[in-house]
C-alpha positions, 0 to 999 in steps of 0.5 A: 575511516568513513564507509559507504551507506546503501541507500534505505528509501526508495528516494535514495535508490532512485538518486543513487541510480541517477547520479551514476547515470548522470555521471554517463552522461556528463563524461559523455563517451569519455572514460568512467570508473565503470565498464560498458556493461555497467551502464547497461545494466545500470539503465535497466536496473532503473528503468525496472525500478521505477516502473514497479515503483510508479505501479506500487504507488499506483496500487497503493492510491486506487486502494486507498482512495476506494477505502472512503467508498467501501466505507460508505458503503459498509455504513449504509448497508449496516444502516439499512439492515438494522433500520429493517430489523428495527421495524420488522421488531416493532411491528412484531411486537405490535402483533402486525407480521403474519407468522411473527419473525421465524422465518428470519434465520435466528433472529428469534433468537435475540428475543427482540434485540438486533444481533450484531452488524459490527463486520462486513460478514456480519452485515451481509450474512444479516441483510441475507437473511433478511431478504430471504425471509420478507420474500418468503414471509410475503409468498406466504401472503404478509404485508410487505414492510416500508422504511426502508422497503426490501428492495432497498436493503438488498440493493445496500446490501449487495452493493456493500457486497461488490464494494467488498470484492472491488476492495479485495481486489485492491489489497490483493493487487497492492500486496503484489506489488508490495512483495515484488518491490521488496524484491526489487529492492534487494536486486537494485541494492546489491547492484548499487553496491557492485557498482559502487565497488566497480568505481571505487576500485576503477579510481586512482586517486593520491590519497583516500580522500581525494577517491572518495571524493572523485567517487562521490561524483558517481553518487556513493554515500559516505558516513563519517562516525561521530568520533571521526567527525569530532577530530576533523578540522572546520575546514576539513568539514567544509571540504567534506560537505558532501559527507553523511555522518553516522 
């Protein structure tokens, strides 16, 4: 015997849930294989879906969308503090910077090598410690360096800082989202299989095929076996097109 299947996608929740609805309205005031209450519930269970679902995809896009902004930002920012590192090392090299490089934070350290700016916190913690020490480097009288001038690393580097924040956000929200479709889920598929349940046993029908046929009507999905598939005549498959096979 071929059994129902609950639907596995979001699609298939939403057609389910409109063929049910659809049935209402076709029948319009006449005798369903489901109670009024059941329409109800039926109209908010899909009403709630597909508002948390057009919000999921929402949250979804804006973070995927600010992933390209984030990343230039993450580039440029990482660009900047190293092309000041690159500079202030070449010209300490050169005798040129007052005092040499100690009041960088550890960049002595690396003994004229760039430290690593492979992450976000890396980078900013960097770019950080860059502008605190050219400032503090420049009240004790130094040069100031140019290409690329402090400013404008503090600049990348705090944008690099709000696009960091901007882009937490995002992932915050869409993981929100996530939890509560998941949920939802659960919530929309147990009501399709009380419904489901409530119009199969509301059809009297002549045979079991003649009810899973009525009930198709209403959008339950049945799955015929392979081995149940195989024994079925061609014209048997024609009349059951509407059948899933497992």
């Amino acid at each position: 015997m071929p059994y129902r299947r609950l639907p596995t996608t979001d699609k298939a929740r939403i057609r389910a849930l409109n063929s049910a609805l659809g049935k209402v309205i076709k029948e319009n005031g006449r005798k369903l294989a489901f109670s009024n209450h059941s329409v109800e519930e039926l109209q908010n269970v899909k009403n709630n879906f597909e508002n948390h679902l057009t919000q999921y995809e929402l949250d979804t896009k804006l973070q995927s969308e600010n992933i390209k902004e984030y990343k230039t930002a993450f580039d440029t920012a990482k660009m900047y503090v190293s092309h000041f590192m690159q500079v202030l090392l070449f010209a300490s090299e050169r005798g040129e910077i007052n005092g040499g490089i100690k009041y960088y934070n550890g960049l002595e350290e690396y003994e004229g090598k760039l430290p690593p700016l492979n992450t976000e916190k890396e980078i900013l913690e960097w770019g950080n410690k860059m502008v605190k020490g050219e400032q503090e480097r420049m009240q004790r009288g130094g040069s100031a360096i140019y290409n690329p001038s402090i400013a404008l690393v503090k600049f990348k580097v705090a944008e690099l800082h709000d696009a960091a924040i901007f882009q937490q956000t995002l992932k915050r929200n869409t993981l929100r989202s996530f939890d509560k479709m998941q949920h939802l889920r659960k919530v929309t598929n147990d009501f399709i299989s009380k419904l489901w349940t409530e119009i199969e046993e509301s059809i009297d029908a002549e045979s079991p095929k003649v009810k899973r046929q009525l009930a198709q009507e209403y959008g339950i999905v049945y799955v015929f076996r392979r081995n149940e598939k195989k024994k079925m005549s061609a014209e048997e498959l024609q009349t059951d097109l509407l059948f899933e096979f497992a």
